[in-house]
N, C-alpha and C positions, 0 to 999 in steps of 0.2 A: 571521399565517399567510403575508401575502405578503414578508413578513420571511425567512419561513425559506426561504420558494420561491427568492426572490435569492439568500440567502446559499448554498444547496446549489448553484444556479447557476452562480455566481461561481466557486465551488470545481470544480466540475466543468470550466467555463473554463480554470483556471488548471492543472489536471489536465492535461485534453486538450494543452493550448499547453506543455507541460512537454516531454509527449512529444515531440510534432510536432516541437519546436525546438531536443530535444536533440541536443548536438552528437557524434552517434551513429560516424563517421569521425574525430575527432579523439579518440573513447574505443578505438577500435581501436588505433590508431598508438600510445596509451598503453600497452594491454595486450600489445602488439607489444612494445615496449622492456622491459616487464617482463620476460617472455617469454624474452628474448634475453638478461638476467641467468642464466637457468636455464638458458643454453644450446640455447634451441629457438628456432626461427627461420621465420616464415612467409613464402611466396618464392612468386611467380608470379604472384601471387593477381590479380583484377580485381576493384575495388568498384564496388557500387552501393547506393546510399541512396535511401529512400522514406522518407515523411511516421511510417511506422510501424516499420518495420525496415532492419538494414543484412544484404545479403547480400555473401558474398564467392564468387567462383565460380573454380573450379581450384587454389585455394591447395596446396601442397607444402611438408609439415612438414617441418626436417630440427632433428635431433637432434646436437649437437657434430659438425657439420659433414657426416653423413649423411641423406641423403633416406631419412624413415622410411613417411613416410603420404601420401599426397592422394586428395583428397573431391571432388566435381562442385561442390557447392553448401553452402555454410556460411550458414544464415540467421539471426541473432541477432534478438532482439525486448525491446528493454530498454521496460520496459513501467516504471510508479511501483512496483508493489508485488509482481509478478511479471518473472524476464528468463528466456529460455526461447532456445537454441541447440539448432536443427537442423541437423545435418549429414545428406547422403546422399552414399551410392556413395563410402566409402570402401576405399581401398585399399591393401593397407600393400606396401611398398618394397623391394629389396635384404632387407638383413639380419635385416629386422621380420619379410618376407614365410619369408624359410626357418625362423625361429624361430617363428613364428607362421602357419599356412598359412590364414588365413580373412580373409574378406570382411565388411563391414557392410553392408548398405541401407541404412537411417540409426538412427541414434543422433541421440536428444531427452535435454536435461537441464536442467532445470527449477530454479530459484532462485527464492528467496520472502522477505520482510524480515523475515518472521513466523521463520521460520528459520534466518537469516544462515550460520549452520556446516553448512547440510545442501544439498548437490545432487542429487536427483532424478535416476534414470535411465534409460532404455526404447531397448533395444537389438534390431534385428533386422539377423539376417547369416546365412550361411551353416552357421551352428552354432546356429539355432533361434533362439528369441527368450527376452530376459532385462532383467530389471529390478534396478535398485540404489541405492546411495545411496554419495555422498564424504560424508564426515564430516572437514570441515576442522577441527574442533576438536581431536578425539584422533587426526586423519588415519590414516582408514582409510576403504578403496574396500573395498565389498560386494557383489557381481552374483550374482542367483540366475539359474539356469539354469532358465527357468520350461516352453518348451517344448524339450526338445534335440532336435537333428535328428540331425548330422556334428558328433560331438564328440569323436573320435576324436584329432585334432591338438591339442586344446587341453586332453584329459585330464589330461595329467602335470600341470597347475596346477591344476584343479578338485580339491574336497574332494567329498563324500560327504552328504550329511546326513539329516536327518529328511522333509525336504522336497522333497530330490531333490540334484542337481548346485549348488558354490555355487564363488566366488572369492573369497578376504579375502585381503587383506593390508597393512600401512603402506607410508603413502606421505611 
């Protein structure tokens, strides 16, 4: 018994010390460069790291050379078996803003290893609140429109369904 006591111990040790001492800023600066393959580019931003999360605060997304988005607070949380990104108070930019006229409070999106091809999503803004999923595998983004407020601007892209207001499409 005092066998297993240790060994789950040990394991939870080595858990915890995973987290705490990953190198949670130098996986940013990775996914940055990725990032910027694709043509999107994070600018402004100021980091800070803690023992459990890395947050980024003011960052300003620009798209092939256009400022599309910026957020107050981007807080990541690369956890072992769960990673979970909070954004608040986005706001989309120029070109985004005239094609798009809405606001976020925040968007959460959820990653699990039990799922590797699925993210999790829970969106509230100014056009009600909605939940979805990316499916990196057959790449398609889903958002149901669960409570709609003002959705008036963002109609001509929503479908119709059984369930209410939805988004599909490949990405």
């Amino acid at each position: 018994m005092r066998l297993v006591r240790n060994s789950i111990f040990t394991l939870l040790f080595i858990i915890v010390g995973f987290i705490v001492f990953m190198p949670k800023v130098e996986l940013y600066y990775k996914a940055e460069q990725l990032l910027k393959k694709q043509g999107i580019v994070i600018d402004n931003e100021e980091i800070k790291s803690n023992p459990a999360a890395l947050k980024i605060l003011h960052p300003v997304v620009y798209f092939r050379g256009v400022d599309v988005a910026r957020a107050s607070v981007v807080e990541l949380k690369p956890l072992l078996f769960v990673n979970r990104l909070k954004a608040e108070n986005i706001e989309l930019l120029n070109v985004a803003k005239n094609f798009l006229n809405i606001s976020i409070n925040s968007l959460v999106a959820n990653h699990t290893i039990f799922k590797p091809y699925y993210i999790k999503l829970n969106i509230d803004g100014n056009f009600g609140v909605a939940s979805g999923y990316i499916d990196l595998k057959s790449k398609i983004i889903h958002i149901d429109i669960v409570e709609p407020k003002d959705i008036n601007s963002i109609k001509k892209f929503l479908k119709k369904g059984k369930k209410g207001w939805f988004y599909e499409s490949k990405i």
